[in-house]
C-alpha positions in Angstrom: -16.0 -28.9 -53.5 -19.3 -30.0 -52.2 -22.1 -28.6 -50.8 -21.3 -29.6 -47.0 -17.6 -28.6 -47.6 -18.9 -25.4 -49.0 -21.0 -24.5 -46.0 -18.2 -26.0 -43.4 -15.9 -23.7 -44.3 -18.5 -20.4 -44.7 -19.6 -21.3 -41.3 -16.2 -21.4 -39.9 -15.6 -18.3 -41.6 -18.2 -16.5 -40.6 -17.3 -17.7 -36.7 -13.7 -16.8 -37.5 -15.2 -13.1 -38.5 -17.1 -13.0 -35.7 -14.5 -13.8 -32.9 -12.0 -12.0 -34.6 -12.7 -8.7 -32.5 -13.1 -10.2 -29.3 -10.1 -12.5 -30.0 -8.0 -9.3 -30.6 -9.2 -7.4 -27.6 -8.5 -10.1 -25.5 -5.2 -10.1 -26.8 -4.8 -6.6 -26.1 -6.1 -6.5 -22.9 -3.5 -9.9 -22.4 -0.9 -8.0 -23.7 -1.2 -4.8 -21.4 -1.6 -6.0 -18.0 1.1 -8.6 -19.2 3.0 -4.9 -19.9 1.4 -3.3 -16.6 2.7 -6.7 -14.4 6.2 -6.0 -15.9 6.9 -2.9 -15.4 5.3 -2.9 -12.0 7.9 -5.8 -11.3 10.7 -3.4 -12.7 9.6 -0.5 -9.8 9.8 -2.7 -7.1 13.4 -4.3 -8.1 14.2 -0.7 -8.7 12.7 0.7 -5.0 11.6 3.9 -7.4 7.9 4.3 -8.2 7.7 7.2 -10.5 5.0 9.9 -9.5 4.4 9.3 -6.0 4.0 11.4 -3.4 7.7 11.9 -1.9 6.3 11.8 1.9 4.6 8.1 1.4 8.7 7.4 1.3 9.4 4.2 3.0 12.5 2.1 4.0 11.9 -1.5 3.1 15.5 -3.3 2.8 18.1 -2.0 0.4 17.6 1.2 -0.5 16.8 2.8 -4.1 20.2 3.2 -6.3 21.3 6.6 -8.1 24.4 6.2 -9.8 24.5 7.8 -13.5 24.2 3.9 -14.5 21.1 3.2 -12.3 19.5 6.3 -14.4 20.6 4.9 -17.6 19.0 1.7 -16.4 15.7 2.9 -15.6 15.9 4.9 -18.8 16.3 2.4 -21.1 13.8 0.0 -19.7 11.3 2.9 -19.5 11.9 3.0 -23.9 11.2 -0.1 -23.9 7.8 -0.6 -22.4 6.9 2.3 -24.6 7.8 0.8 -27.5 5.9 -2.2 -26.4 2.9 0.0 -25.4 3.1 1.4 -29.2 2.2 -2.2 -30.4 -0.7 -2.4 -28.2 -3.5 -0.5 -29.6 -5.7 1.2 -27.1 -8.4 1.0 -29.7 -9.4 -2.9 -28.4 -8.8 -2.4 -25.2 -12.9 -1.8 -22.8 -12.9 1.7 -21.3 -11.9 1.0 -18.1 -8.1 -0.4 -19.5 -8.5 2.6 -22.2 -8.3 5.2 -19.6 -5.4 3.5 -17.7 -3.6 2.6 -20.7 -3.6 6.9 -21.2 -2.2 7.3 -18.0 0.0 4.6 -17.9 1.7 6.0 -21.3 1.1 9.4 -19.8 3.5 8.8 -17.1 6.1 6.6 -19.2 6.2 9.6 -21.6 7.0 12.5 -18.5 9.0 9.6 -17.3 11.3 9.9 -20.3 11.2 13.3 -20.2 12.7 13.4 -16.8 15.8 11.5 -17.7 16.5 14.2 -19.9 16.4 17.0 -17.4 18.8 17.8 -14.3 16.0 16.5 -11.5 18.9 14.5 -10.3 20.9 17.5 -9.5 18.2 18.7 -6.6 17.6 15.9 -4.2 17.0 18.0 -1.8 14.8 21.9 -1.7 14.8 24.2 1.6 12.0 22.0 2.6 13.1 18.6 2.7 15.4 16.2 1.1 16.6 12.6 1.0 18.2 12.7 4.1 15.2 13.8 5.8 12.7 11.3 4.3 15.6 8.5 5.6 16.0 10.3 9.0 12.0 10.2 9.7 10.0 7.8 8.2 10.2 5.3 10.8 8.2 7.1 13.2 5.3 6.8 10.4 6.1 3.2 9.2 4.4 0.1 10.8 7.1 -2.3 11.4 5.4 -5.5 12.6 7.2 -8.7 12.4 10.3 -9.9 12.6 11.1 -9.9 8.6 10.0 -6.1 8.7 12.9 -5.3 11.6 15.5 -7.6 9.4 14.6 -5.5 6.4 14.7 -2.1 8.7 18.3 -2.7 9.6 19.5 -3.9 6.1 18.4 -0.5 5.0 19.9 1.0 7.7 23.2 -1.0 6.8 22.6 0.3 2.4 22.9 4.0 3.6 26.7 4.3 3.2 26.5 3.3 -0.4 22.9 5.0 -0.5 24.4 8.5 0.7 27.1 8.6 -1.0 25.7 8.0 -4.5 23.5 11.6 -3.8 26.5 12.9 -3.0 28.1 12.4 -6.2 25.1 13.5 -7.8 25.4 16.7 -5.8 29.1 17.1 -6.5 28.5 16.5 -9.9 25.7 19.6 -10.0 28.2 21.3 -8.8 30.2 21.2 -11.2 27.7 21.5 -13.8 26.7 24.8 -12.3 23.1 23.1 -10.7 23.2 24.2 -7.0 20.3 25.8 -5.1 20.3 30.1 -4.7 22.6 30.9 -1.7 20.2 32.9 0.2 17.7 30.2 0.6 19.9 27.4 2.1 21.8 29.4 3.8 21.0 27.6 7.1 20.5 23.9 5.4 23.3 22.7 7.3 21.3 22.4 10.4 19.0 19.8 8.5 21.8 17.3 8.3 23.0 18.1 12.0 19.9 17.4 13.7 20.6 13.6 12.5 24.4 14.1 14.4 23.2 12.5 17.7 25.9 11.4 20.6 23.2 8.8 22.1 21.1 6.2 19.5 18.0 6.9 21.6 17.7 10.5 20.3 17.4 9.6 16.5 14.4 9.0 14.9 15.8 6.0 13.3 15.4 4.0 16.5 11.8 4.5 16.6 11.3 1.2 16.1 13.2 -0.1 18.6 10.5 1.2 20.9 7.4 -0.4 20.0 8.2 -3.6 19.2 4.9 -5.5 18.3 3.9 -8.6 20.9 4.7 -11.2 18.3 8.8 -10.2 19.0 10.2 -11.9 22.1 12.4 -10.7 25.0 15.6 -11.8 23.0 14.4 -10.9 19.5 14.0 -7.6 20.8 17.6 -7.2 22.5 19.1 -8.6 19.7 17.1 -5.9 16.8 18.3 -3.4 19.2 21.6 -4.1 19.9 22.3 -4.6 15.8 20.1 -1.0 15.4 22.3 1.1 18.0 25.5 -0.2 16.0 24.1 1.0 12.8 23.1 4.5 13.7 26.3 5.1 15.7 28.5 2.8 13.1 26.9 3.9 10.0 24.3 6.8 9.8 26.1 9.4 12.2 29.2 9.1 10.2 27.4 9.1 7.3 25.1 12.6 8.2 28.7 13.9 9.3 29.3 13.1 5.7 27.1 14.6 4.4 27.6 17.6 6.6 31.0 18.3 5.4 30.3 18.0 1.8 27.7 20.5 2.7 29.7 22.9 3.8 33.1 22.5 2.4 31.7 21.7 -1.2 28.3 22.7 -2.4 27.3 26.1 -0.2 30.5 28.1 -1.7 28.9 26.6 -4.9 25.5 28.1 -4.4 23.9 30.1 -7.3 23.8 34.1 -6.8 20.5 34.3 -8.7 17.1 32.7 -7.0 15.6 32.0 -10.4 16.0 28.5 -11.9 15.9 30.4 -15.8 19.2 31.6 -14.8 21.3 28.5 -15.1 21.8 27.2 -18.7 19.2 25.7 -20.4 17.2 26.8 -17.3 14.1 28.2 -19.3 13.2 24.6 -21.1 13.4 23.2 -17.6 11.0 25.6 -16.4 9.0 24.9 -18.6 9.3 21.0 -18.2 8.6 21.4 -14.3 5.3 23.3 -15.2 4.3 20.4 -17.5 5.1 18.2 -14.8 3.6 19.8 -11.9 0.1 21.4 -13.5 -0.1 18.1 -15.8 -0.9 20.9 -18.3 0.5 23.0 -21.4 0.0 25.9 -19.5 3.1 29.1 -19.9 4.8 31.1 -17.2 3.5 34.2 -18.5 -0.4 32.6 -18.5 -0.2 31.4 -14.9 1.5 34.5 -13.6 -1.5 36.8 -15.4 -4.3 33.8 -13.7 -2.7 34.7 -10.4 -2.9 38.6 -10.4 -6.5 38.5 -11.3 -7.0 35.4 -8.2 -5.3 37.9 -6.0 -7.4 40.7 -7.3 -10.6 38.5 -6.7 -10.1 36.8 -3.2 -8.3 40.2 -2.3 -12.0 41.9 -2.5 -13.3 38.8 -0.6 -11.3 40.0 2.4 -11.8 43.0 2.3 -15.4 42.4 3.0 -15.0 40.7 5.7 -13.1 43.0 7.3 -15.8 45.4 7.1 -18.3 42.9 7.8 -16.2 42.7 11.0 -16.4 46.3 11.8 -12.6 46.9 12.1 -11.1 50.1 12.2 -8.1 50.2 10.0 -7.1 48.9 6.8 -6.5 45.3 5.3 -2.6 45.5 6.4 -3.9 46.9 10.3 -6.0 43.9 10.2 -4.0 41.4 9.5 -1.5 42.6 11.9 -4.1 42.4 14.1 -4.5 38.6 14.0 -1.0 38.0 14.0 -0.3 40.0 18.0 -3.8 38.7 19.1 -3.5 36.1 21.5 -7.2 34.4 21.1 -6.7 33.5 17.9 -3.5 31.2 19.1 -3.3 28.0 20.8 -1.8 28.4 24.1 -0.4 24.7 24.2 0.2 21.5 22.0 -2.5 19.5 23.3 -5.1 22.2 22.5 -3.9 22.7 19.1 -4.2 19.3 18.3 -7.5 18.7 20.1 -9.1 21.4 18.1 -7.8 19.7 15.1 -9.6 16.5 16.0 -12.8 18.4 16.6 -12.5 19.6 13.2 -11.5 16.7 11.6 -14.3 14.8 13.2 -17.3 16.9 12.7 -15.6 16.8 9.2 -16.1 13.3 8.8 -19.4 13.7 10.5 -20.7 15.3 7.1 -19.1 13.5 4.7 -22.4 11.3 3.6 -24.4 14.2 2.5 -21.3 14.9 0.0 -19.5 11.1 -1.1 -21.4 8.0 -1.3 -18.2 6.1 -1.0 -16.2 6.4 1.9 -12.4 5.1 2.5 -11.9 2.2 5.2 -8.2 3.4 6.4 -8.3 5.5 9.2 -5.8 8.3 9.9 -4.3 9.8 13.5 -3.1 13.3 14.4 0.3 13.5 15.0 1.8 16.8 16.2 4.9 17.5 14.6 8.0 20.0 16.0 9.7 21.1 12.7 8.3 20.3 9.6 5.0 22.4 9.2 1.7 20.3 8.6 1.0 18.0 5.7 -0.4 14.5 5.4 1.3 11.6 4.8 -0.7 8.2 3.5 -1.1 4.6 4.7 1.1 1.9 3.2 -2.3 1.0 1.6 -1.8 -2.8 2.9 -3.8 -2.1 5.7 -0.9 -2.4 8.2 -0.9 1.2 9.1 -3.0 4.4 8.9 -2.7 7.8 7.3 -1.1 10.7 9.3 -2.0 14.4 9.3 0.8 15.9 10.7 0.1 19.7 12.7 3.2 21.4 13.8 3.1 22.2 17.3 7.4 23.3 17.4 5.9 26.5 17.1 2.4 27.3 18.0 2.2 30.8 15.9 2.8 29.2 12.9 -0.4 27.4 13.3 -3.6 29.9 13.8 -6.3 29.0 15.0 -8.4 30.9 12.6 -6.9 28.8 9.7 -7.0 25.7 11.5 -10.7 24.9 9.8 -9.2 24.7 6.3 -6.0 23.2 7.1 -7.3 20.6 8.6 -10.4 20.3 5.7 -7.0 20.2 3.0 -5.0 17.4 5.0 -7.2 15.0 6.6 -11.5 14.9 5.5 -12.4 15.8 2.7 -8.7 16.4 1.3 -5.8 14.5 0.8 -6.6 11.5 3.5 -10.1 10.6 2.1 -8.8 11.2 -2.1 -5.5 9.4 -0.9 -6.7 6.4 0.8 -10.2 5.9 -1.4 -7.7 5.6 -4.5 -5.5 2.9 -2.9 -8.7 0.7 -2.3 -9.8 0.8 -6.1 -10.0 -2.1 -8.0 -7.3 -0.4 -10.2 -3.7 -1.5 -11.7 -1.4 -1.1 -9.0 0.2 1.8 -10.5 -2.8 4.0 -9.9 -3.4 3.4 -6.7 -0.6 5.4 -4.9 0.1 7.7 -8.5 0.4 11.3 -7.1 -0.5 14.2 -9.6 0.2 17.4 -7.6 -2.2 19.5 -9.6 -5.0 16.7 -8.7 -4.0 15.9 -5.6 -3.2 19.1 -4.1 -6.1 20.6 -6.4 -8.6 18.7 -4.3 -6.7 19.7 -1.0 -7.8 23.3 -1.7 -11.0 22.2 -3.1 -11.5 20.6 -0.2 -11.0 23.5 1.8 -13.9 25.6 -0.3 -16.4 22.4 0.2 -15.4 23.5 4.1 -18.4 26.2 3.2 -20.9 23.7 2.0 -20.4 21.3 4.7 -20.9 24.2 7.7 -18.2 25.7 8.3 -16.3 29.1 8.5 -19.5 30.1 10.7 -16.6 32.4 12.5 -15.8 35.4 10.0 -12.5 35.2 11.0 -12.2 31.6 10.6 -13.7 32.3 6.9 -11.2 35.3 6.5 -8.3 32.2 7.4 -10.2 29.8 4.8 -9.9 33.3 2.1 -5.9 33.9 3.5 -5.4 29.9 2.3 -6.5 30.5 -1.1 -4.6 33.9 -1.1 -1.3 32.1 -0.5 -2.1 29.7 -3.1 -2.9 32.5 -5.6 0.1 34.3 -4.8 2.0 31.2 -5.3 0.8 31.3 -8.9 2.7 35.2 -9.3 5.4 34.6 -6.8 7.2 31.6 -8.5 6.7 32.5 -12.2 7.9 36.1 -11.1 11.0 34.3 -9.4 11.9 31.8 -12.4 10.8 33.5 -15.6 9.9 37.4 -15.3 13.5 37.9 -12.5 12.2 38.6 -9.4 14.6 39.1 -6.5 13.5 37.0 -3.2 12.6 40.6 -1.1 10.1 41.0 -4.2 8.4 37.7 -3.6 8.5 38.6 0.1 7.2 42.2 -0.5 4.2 40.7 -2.2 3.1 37.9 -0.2 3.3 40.0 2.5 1.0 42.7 1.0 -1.5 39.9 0.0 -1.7 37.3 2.7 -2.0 37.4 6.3 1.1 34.8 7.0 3.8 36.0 9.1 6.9 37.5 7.8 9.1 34.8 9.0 6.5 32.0 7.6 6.4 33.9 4.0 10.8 33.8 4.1 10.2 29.7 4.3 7.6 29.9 1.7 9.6 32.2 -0.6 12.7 29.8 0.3 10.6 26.8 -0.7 9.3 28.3 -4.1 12.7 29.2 -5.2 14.3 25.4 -4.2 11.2 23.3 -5.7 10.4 25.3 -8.6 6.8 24.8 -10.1 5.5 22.2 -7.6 3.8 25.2 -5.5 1.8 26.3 -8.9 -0.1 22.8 -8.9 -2.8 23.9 -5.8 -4.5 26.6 -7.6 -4.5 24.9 -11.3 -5.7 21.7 -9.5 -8.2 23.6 -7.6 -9.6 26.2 -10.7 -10.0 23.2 -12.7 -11.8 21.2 -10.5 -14.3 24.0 -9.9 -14.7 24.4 -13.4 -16.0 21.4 -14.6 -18.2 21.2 -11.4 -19.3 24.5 -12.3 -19.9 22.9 -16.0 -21.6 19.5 -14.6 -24.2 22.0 -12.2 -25.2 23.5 -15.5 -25.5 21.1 -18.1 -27.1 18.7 -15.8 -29.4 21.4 -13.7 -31.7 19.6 -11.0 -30.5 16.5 -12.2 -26.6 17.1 -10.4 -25.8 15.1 -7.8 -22.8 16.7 -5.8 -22.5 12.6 -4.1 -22.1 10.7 -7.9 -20.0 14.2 -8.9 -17.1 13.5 -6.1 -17.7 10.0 -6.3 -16.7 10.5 -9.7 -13.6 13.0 -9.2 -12.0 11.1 -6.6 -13.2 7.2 -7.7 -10.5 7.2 -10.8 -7.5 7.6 -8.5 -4.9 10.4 -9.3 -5.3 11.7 -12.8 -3.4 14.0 -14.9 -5.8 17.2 -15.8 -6.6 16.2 -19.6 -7.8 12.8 -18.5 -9.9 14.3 -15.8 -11.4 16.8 -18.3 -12.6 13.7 -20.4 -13.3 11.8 -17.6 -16.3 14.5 -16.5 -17.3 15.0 -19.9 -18.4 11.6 -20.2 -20.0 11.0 -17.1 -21.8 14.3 -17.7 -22.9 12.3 -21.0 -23.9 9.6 -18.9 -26.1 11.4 -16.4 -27.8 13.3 -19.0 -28.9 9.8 -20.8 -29.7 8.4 -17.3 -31.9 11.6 -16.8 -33.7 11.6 -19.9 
């Protein structure tokens, strides 16, 4: 071999060695958003996008399937883009698709883990269910073109099949033993009925029908409402009337005599799973119930301060029957309910620079809502639509106006509207844009709520005492549903002790008790979310001292999208690391 051969072939090996590491990352990073792109592909064939909040629900042409084969389906292609994930090593992947390749296998992993649990048994909790989310998302979906209301009515048209195959679940839960405790549904029924209309115009599924966008002519319009009206009175009522009698005639004599989920069999490892799945942590029963009798203890002491601060005469139960018989601190009407809201919300946003140097672009509106409480429900993200923070107005008790500050601090600014919609417009995989991890999501809610303090509010003791009788509930929440499903406590226990801990009303503490005992787990996600969050604040304001920055610190928590706790952990440890390098 000669000398230019020689030197030829230990240049091109040299540039072989050289490019080897960038050629393999590039073939990783190929290989995962290839994976990514596939699987996203999958959820949208399948209409189910695992780990989303269940109130962004939307009908969008045929509906979702849940036959025991459609399971099996989704289950067997979920193994297989984890055994394709295996063979990706996350190693030479950059950072950014390092962190989303842990999430992304993360959520594949609980995924699998679901499959082997009886979720599919409990479509519905005392709260909501399937039949609800169908009955009223239109009045929160934009529909917009003429494509939209030809997709509206085929999913109107899918809910025969789409009914019935819950129903089968349910009747096959009941015969597995996997109904919901008797005292808590008890008067379910009338969530089916209210769909039972004798005239179209009173459902909620003709929504649509009445705002018809300008781009929709005369004829268009008759014609999409002509087909609608056949539907609901062809095809949904009989199908909620369905519903009903299955209902009644099949699964109530079938309820469970015990409120705890450990009571069924194998009840205890699902339990547990739930836990995992809610809290995105290891955390036990017994831990959580113990972290909940000292955050009772703790915020218990805060009120009582206040009600000394106060100068009342009487003791923390006289007090807080107090501000449930005193009429100033109740709206007198909808509209003022609603219009204090707004005030809040807005001087809310008003502050929001001194805390975020990123702000979302979707707006939200206030919507008052008759039956199902407040909450928040997010845009589409596509820019068609705005987010929603619901206030219920059916009943103007249930909404006090010295609470109002922190509700509407947890649903709209800085809560769940500003984390919500910020993490749809992230230049992030699709799959993280609208993933919903209670303990994060919910954890910032009640974080949120605490900021309320730093941003100038609660300036009202009694509006502060509402702010303390927020975080009270969600403390209690932390002893109340590990008491119900692992340590056998009866539902008047749970009352009992919400009702010696919190200043909610006896008939608001039956639905929460009601809603713990049907959606076990989900309600222990606020507090864990909201303890954790605090905590590695509390650990970034002392490692970093003067040089914190509360903007780049929620820019941070919030600018990642939805994360499971163990990835937000690392995720502040590093940009702690960061600052501290910047600073030096």
């Amino acid at each position: 071999m000669d000398k230019l051969h020689t030197f030829l072939l230990s240049a091109l090996a040299a540039t072989l060695l050289g490019c080897a590491p960038n050629d393999d990352a590039a073939d990783a990073s190929a290989a995962f958003h290839a994976l990514l792109a596939k699987h996203w592909a999958a959820a949208e064939a399948e209409k189910i996008f695992f780990r989303t909040d269940p109130d962004g629900w939307r009908m969008d042409g045929r509906l979702s399937e849940h036959t025991a084969e459609a399971r099996a389906r989704r289950a067997d292609f979920n193994d297989e883009v984890l055994a394709e994930l295996s063979a990706i090593s996350p190693n030479e992947l950059d950072a950014a698709d390092r962190t989303s390749y842990r999430i992304f296998k993360y959520e594949r992993e609980t995924e699998r883990e679901s499959y082997r649990q009886p979720e599919h048994y409990f479509p519905f909790t005392s709260l909501f269910g399937y039949h609800t989310y169908f009955a009223e998302s239109p009045a929160s979906t934009s529909v917009l073109s003429a494509s939209d209301y030809d997709d509206y009515l085929v999913s109107l048209a899918d809910f025969t099949r789409y009914n019935r195959e819950h129903i089968a679940a349910l009747r096959e839960a009941v015969g597995a033993g996997y109904t919901h405790y008797c005292g808590s549904i008890a008067d379910y029924a009338q969530t089916i009925d209210a769909h039972i209309v004798t005239t179209p115009e009173n459902s909620g599924l003709y929504v649509p029908f009445t705002r018809f966008p300008g781009n929709i002519g005369d004829d268009a319009r008759a014609a999409y409402t002509e087909r609608g009206v056949k539907l609901i009175n062809d095809v949904i009522v009989p199908g909620y009337r369905e519903l009903l009698a299955f209902f009644n005639d099949e699964y109530l004599p079938a309820c469970r005599a015990e409120p705890g989920i450990t009571s069924l069999s194998g009840g205890d490892e699902y339990y547990q799973y739930l836990i995992t799945y809610f809290t995105t942590t290891d955390m036990t029963a017994a831990a959580i119930h113990e972290l909940g009798l000292s955050e009772v203890e703790r915020i218990r002491a805060e009120m009582q301060a206040i009600i000394e601060r106060v100068g009342f005469d009487g003791d923390f139960d006289a007090f807080v029957e107090f501000l449930r018989e005193d009429p100033r601190f109740y709206a007198k009407t909808a509209d003022e309910l609603l219009g204090r809201a707004a005030l809040i919300s807005k001087t809310a946003e008003g502050e929001l620079p001194r805390f975020f140097t990123r702000l979302p672009r979707a707006t939200y509106k206030i919507v008052g809502n008759p039956t199902r409480g407040a909450y928040y429900m997010a845009p589409s993200g596509d820019g068609t639509d705005s987010g929603t923070y619901f206030v219920e107005i059916g009943d103007l008790n249930s909404e006090p106006l010295y609470a109002l500050e922190a509700l509407s601090l947890h649903e709209a600014v800085p809560g769940h509207h500003l984390q919500a919609t910020l993490a749809q417009e992230l230049d992030l995989p699709v799959f993280r844009r609208d993933l919903y991890h209670s303990a994060f999501g919910e954890g910032w809610g009640l974080y949120s709520e605490r900021l309320g303090k730093e941003m100038g509010f609660y300036q009202d003791p009694y509006s502060d005492f509402g702010r303390l009788s927020y975080e009270a509930w969600r403390a209690c929440r932390l002893v109340v549903d590990t008491g119900l499903h692992a340590f056998g406590w009866s539902r008047q226990q749970a009352v009992d002790f919400m009702l010696e801990n919190t200043a909610l009303s006896e008939a608001d503490i039956r639905k929460e008790v009601d809603r713990y005992i049907t959606w076990p787990a989900q309600a222990l996600s606020y507090k864990i979310g909201e303890l954790k969050i605090r905590e590695l604040r509390a650990k970034a304001e002392s490692e970093l001292g003067a040089a914190f920055d509360i903007r780049r610190f929620h820019d941070m928590v919030v600018g990642n999208g939805s994360l499971p706790i163990a990835v937000l952990e690392d995720m502040v440890a590093d940009w702690i690391a960061a600052e501290t390098a910047a600073a030096d």
